[in-house]
Legacy VTK file of the C-alpha trace (Angstrom):
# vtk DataFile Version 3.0
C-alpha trace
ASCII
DATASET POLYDATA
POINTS 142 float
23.975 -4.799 34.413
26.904 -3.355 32.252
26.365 0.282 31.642
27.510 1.461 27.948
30.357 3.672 27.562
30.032 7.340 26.509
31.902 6.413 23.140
28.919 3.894 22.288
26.519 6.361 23.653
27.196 9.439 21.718
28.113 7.185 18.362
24.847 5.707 18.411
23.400 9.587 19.000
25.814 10.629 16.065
24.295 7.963 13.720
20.441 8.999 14.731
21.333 12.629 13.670
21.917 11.490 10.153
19.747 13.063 7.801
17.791 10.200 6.091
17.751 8.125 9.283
15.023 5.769 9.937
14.867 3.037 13.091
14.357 -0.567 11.790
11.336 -0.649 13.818
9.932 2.614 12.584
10.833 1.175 8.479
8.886 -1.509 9.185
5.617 -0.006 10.623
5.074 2.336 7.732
5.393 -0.447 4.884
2.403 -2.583 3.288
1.452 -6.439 4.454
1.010 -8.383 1.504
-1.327 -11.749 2.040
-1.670 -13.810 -0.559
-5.622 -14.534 -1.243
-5.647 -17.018 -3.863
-3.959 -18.399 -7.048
-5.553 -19.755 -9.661
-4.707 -21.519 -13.099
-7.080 -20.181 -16.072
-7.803 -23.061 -17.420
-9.145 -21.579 -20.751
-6.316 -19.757 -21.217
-3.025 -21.498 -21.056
0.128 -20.585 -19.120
-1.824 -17.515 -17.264
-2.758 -17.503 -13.413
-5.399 -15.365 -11.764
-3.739 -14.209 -8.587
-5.482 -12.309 -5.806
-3.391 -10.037 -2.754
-4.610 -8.091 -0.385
-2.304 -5.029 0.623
-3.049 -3.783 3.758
-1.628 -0.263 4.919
-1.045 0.938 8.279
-1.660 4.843 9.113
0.819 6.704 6.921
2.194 3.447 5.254
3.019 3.204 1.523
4.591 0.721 -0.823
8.023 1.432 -2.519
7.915 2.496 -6.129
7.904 -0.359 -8.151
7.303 -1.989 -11.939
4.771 -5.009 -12.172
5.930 -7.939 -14.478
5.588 -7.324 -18.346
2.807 -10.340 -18.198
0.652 -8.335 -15.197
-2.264 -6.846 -15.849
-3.955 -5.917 -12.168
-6.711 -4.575 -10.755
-6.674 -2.403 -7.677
-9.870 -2.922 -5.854
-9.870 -0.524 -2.444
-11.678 -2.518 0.211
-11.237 -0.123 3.572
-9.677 3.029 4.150
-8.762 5.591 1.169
-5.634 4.517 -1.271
-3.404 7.281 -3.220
-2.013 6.206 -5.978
-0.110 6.973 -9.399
0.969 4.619 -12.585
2.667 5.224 -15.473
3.350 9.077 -14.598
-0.116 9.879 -14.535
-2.734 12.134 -12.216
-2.131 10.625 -8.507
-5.849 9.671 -7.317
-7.276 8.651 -4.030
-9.643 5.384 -4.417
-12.194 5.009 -1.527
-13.716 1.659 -0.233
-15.541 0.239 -3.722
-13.379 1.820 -6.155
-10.957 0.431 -8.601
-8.177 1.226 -11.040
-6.324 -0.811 -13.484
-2.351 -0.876 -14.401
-1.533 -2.144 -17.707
1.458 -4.688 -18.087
4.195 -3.548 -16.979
2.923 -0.555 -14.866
5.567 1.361 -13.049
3.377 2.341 -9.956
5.450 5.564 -8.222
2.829 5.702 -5.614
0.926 3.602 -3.335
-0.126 4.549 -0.566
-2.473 4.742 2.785
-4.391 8.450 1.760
-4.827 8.584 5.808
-2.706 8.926 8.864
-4.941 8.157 11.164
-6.662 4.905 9.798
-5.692 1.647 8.025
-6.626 1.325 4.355
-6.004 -2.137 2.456
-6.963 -3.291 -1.369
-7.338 -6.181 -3.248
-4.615 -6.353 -6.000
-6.567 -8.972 -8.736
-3.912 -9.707 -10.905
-3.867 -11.836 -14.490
0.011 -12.643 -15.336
1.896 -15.628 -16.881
1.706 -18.809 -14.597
5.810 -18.375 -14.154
5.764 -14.468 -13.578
3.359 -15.417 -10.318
6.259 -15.520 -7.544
7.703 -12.264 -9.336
4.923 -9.973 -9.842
6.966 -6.429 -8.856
10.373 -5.078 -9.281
10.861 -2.692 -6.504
12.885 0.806 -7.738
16.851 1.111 -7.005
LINES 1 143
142 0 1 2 3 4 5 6 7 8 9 10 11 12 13 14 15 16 17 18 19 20 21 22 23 24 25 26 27 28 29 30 31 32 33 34 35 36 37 38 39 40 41 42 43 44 45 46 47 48 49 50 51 52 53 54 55 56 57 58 59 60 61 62 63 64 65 66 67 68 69 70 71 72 73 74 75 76 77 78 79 80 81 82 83 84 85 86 87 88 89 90 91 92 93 94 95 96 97 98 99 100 101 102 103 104 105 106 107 108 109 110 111 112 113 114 115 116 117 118 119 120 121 122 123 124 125 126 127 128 129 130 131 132 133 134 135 136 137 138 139 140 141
């Protein structure tokens, strides 16, 4: 077994220190799961899917800040757990299991998050858009 060298040792150290720092790994455990549900042409309406995701949070996890599609209009039904969340610059609100909110097209949605450390939380995003705005329902903030 080839032991590192000091250099590699106190670089990797050096680049831990830096303010702002966060391990792959540790990234990846605080971000949402997205599983698609279902997808569904209205067939009443033309050109416009109904689209169903659940968004399931780990302990502590959140989603970036984002903007839905200018065709999305979505419904944010909590199924477990306690979400916090806040659209369009408004009051931030925690949903419990059974609640709901809605974002209008184009939402910008600054926060969404798991309320809890210590337990999971996931929702049901129900979402009405334009059959070709389906694979691109969020923007995710620069």
């Amino acid at each position: 077994m080839k032991i590192p060298s000091i250099a590699i040792v106190a670089t990797l150290a050096a680049i831990a220190a830096l303010p702002g720092f966060v391990p792959v790994e540790a990234a990846a455990q605080d971000r949402e799961t997205l599983t698609p549900a279902f997808q569904e042409a209205i067939p009443n309406i033309p050109g416009k899917s109904l689209i169903g995701l659940v968004v399931s949070y780990p302990p502590g996890g959140k989603s970036p800040a984002h903007t839905h599609a200018g065709s999305a209009f979505i419904v944010g039904y909590v199924l477990s757990g306690s979400i916090r969340s806040q659209v369009n610059g408004g009051k931030i609100q925690v949903f419990h299991a059974g609640e709901h909110w809605i974002e209008p097209p184009g939402s910008h949605h600054q926060i969404s998050e798991n309320a809890s450390t210590t337990e999971p939380a996931s929702l049901l995003a129900i979402v009405v858009a334009d059959t070709a705005d389906a694979g691109r329902l969020t923007t995710i903030d620069k």
